[in-house]
C-alpha positions in Angstrom: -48.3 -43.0 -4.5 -44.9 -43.2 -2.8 -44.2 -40.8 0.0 -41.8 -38.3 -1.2 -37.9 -38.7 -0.2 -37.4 -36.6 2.7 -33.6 -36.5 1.8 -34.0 -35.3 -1.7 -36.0 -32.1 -1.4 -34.9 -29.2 -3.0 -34.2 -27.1 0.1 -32.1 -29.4 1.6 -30.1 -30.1 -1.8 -29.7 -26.6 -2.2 -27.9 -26.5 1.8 -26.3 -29.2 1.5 -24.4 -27.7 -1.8 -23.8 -24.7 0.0 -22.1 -26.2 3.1 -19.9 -28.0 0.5 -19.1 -24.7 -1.4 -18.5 -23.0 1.9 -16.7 -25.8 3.5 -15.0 -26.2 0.3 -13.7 -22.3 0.1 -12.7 -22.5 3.5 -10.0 -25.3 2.9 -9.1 -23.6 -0.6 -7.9 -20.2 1.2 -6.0 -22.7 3.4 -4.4 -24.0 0.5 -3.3 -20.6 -0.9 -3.0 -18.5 2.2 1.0 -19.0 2.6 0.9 -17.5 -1.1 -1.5 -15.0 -0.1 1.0 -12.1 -0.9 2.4 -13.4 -3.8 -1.4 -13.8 -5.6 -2.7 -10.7 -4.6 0.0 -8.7 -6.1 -0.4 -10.9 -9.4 -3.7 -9.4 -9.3 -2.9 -6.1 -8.2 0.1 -6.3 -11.4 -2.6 -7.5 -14.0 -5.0 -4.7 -12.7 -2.7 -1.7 -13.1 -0.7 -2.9 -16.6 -4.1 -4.7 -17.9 -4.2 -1.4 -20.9 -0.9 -2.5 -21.4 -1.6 -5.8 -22.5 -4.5 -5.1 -24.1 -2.3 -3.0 -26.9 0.2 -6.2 -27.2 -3.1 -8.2 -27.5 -4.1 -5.6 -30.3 -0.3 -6.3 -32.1 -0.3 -9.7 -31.4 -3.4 -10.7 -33.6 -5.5 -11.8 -30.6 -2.5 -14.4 -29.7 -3.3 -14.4 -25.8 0.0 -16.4 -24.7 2.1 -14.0 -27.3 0.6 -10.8 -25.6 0.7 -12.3 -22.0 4.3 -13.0 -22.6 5.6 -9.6 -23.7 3.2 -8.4 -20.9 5.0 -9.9 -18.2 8.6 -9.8 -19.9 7.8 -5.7 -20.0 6.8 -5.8 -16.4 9.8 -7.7 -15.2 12.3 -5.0 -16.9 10.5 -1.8 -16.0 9.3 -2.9 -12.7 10.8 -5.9 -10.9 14.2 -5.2 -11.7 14.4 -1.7 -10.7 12.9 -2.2 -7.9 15.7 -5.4 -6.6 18.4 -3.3 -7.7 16.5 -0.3 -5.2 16.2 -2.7 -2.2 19.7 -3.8 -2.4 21.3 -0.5 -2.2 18.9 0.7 0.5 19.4 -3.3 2.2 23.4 -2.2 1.9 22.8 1.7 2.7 20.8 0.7 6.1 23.5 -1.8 7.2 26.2 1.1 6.8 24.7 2.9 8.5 23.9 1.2 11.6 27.2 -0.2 11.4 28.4 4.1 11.7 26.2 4.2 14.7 27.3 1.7 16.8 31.1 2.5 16.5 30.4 5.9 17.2 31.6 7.5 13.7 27.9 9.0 13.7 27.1 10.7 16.8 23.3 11.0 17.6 23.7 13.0 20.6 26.0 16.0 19.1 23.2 16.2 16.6 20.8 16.7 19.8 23.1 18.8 21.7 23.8 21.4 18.9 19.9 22.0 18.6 19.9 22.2 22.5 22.3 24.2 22.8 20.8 26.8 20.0 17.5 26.7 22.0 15.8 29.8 23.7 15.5 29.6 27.6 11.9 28.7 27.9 12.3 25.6 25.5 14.7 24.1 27.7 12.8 25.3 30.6 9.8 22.7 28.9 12.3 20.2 28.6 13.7 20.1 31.6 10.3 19.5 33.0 9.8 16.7 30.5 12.5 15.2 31.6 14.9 14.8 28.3 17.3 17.8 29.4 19.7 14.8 30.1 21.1 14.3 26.9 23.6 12.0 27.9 20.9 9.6 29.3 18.6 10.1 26.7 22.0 9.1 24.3 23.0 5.9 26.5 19.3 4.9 25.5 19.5 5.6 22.3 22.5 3.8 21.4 21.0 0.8 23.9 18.2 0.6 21.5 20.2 0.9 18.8 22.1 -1.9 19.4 19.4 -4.3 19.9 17.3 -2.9 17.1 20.9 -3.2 15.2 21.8 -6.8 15.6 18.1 -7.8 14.8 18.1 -5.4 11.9 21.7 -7.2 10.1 19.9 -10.1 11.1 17.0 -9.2 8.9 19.4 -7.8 6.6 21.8 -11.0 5.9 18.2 -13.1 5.7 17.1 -10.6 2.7 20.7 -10.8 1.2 20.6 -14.3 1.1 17.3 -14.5 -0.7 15.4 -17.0 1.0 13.7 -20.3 -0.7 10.1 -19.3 0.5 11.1 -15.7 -1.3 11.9 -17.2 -4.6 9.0 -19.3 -4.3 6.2 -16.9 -3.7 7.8 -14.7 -6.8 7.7 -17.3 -9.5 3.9 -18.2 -8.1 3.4 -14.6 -8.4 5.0 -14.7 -11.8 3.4 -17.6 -12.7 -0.3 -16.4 -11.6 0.2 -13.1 -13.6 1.3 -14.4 -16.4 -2.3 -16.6 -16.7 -4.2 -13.4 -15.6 -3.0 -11.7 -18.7 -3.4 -14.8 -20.6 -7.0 -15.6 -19.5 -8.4 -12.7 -17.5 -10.7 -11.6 -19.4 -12.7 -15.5 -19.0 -11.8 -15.4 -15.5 -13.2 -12.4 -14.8 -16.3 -12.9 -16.6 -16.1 -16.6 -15.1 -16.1 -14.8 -11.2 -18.8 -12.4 -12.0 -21.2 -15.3 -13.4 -20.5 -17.1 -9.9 -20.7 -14.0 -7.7 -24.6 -14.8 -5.9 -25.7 -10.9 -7.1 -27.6 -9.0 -9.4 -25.3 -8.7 -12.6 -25.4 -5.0 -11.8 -24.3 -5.2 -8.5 -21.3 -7.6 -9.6 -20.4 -4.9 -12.6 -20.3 -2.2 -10.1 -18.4 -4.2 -7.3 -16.0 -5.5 -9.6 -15.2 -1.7 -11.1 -14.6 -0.3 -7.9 -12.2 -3.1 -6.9 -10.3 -2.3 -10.2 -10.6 1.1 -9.9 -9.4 1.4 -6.5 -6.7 -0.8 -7.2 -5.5 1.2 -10.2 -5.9 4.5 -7.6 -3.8 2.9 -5.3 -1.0 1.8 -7.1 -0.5 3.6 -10.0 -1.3 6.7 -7.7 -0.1 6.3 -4.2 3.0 4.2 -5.2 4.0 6.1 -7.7 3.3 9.5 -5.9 5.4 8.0 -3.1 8.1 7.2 -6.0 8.8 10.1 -6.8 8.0 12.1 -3.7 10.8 9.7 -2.4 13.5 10.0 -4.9 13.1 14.0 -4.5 13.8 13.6 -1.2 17.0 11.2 -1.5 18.0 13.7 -4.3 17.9 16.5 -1.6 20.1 14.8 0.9 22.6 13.3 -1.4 23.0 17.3 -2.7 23.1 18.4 1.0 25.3 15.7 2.4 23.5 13.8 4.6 24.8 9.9 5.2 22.4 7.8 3.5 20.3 9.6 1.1 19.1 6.6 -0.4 17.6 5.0 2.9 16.2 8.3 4.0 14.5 8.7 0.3 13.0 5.2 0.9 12.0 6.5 4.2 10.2 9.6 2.6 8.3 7.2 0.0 7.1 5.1 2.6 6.0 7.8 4.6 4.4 9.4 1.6 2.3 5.8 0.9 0.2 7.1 4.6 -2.3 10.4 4.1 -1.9 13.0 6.7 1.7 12.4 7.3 3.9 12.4 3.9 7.5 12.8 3.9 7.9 16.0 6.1 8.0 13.4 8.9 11.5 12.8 7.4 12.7 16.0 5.9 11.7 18.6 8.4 13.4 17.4 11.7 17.2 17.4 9.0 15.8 20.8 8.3 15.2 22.1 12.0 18.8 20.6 12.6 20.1 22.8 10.1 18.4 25.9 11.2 19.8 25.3 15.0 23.0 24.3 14.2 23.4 27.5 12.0 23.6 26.2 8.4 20.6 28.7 7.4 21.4 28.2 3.3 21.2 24.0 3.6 17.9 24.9 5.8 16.1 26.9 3.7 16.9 25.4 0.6 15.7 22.1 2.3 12.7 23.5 3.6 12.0 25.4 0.5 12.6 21.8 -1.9 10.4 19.8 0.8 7.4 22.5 1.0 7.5 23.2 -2.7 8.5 20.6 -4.7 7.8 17.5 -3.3 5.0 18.4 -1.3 3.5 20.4 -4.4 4.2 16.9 -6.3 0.9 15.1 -4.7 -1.5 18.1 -5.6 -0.2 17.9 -9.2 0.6 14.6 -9.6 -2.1 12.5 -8.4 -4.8 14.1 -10.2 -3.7 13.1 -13.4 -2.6 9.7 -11.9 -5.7 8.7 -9.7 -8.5 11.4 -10.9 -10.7 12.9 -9.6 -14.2 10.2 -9.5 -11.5 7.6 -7.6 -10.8 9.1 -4.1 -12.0 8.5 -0.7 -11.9 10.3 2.0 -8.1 11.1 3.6 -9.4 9.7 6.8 -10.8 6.4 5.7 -8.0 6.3 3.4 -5.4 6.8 6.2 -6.9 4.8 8.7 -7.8 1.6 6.1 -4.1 1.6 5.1 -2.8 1.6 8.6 -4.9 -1.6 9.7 -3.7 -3.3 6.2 -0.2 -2.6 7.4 -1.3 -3.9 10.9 -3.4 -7.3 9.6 -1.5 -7.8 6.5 1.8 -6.4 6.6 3.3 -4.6 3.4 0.1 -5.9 1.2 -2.0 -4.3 3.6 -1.7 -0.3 2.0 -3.3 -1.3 -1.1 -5.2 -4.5 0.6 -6.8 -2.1 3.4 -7.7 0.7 0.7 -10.1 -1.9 -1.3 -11.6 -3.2 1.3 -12.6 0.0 2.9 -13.9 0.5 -0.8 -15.8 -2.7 -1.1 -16.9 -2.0 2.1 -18.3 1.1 1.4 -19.9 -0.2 -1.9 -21.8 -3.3 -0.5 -23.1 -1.0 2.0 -24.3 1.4 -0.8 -25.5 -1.2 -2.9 -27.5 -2.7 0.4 -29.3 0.5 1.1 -30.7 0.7 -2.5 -31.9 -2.4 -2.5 -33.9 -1.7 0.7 -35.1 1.7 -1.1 -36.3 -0.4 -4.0 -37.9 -2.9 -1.9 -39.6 0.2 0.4 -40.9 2.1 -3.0 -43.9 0.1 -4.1 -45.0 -0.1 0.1 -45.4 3.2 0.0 -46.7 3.9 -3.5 -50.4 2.3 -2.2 -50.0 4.0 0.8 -49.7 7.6 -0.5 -52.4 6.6 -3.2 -54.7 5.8 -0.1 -54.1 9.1 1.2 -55.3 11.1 -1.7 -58.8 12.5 -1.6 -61.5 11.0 -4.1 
């Protein structure tokens, strides 16, 4: 009887197959990782509109290029274009008004010096022993800063104007990518779970919470932060203040971070207001920032998110700001899921160790009992 083939044996098979599935994933993300951004809000696209497209599917007769097609022509004009016509008046808004500040037609320090000036005796006493008393110091610095930060900002700014060739190309990929997640998802999908190495349960759940925090995110925070935003540029443009659009994109950005929101923003124009003795634009501004938009997340969000989707504000708050750290703007819905996914496997894990600990101690306990 021949020896057996110490090369062929299952085991070995079985890791040799998965070094080559590992080794070959590893050279895959290469591959893809400079379109990293553009893929993952393809996904993140397909996720949110995917009821969408399943109601073209429904009018389309089950033609999935038809329905994936309308789909992503939809998206493109209630979406993408609104939001490029956005970015280029706050792109042309922010370039104003750094121009203002560097000649000196906006003045940062009279700002400062009106609300020092209207200051009680013991607040100046605090900051004189802080050390920013000196206005005109504090000013030189500012306007120092401002320079630098200024000619790297138009910098930044003529780069986006002139729309850049690795820009157009990671939003046709992006384009491109959707328009097959529409098209196919439902077999890729289905296709992923098959290949994930889990119980089909465990994939099922996985998989829902990824979708489901995705949806949360984006339909909720974003738009939440839409609208919490445009309130905000609405209130300045009413009270005057140079570039209400910027400062409103300010406010939805803030508003995208738990715990912070866009009083960052509003309250110190407020404060300015109050000292500076304009008490009507103060309290209106206060009252429209406290109220209305800051009433708009309680409302809102609910019926955006619901209520079976949210994590806690911490995790939440601290999982988007390392996404923005590790994966720049991606990062506030990339760090939400994985804190998610995170908090999922470790679920999953400890169940399976409770299932795997029930029948040892079923004998146990059975021992125990008297005859």
């Amino acid at each position: 009887m021949p020896s057996p083939n110490p090369l062929r044996t299952p085991e070995l098979e079985f890791k040799s197959l998965l070094v080559l599935v590992l080794a070959a994933t590893l050279l895959f993300s290469l591959i893809i990782w400079p379109f990293f951004g553009a893929v993952c809000w393809a996904v993140f696209i397909a996720i949110v509109f995917w009821p969408l497209h399943q109601r073209f599917l429904q009018g389309s007769h089950g033609k999935h290029g038809i329905a994936a097609l309308a789909s992503l022509t939809l998206i493109l004009l209630i979406v993408i274009l609104p939001m490029a016509l956005i970015a280029a008046s706050i792109t042309q808004e922010a370039s104003v008004l750094v121009e203002k500040m560097r000649s000196g037609e906006i003045q940062i320090g009279v700002y400062f010096q009106k609300v020092f000036d209207a200051l009680p005796g013991w607040a100046r006493a605090v900051l004189d022993r802080l050390g920013v008393s000196d206005l005109g110091l504090l000013q030189q610095k500012a306007m120092t800063f401002l320079g630098s930060s200024g000619q790297a900002l138009t910098t930044r700014v003529v780069g986006i104007g002139a729309v850049t060739l690795d820009f157009v190309v990671a939003f046709f990929v992006m384009l491109y990518v959707l328009y097959f997640l529409f098209r196919d998802g439902e077999k890729l999908s289905a296709g992923i779970a098959r290949k994930i190495p889990l119980r089909p349960e465990h994939t099922r759940r996985l998989l829902k919470q990824f979708a489901t925090v995705v949806r949360a995110t984006v339909k909720g925070n974003v738009l939440v932060a839409l609208v919490q935003g445009a309130l905000g540029g609405v209130a300045f443009f009413v009270l005057g203040v140079p570039g209400a659009v910027l400062w409103g994109a300010v406010m939805a950005l803030m508003s995208l971070l738990p715990a912070v929101g866009a009083v960052i923003v509003w309250a110190p124009v407020a404060i300015y207001f109050f000292f500076s003795g304009d008490l009507v634009r103060a309290v209106g501004l206060t009252f429209w920032g406290a109220v209305v938009i800051g009433l708009v997340d309680n409302f809102l969000r609910p019926i955006l998110v619901g209520k079976d989707t949210r994590m806690p504000d911490y995790l939440i708050l601290v999982a988007t700001l390392g996404g923005l750290v590790v994966f720049g703007l991606n990062g506030f819905v990339i760090g939400p899921v994985i804190a998610a996914v995170f908090l999922v496997s470790w679920d999953m894990l400890a169940k399976v160790r409770d299932e795997q600990d029930a029948p040892a101690q079923q004998p146990s306990a059975a021992e125990g009992e008297a005859p």
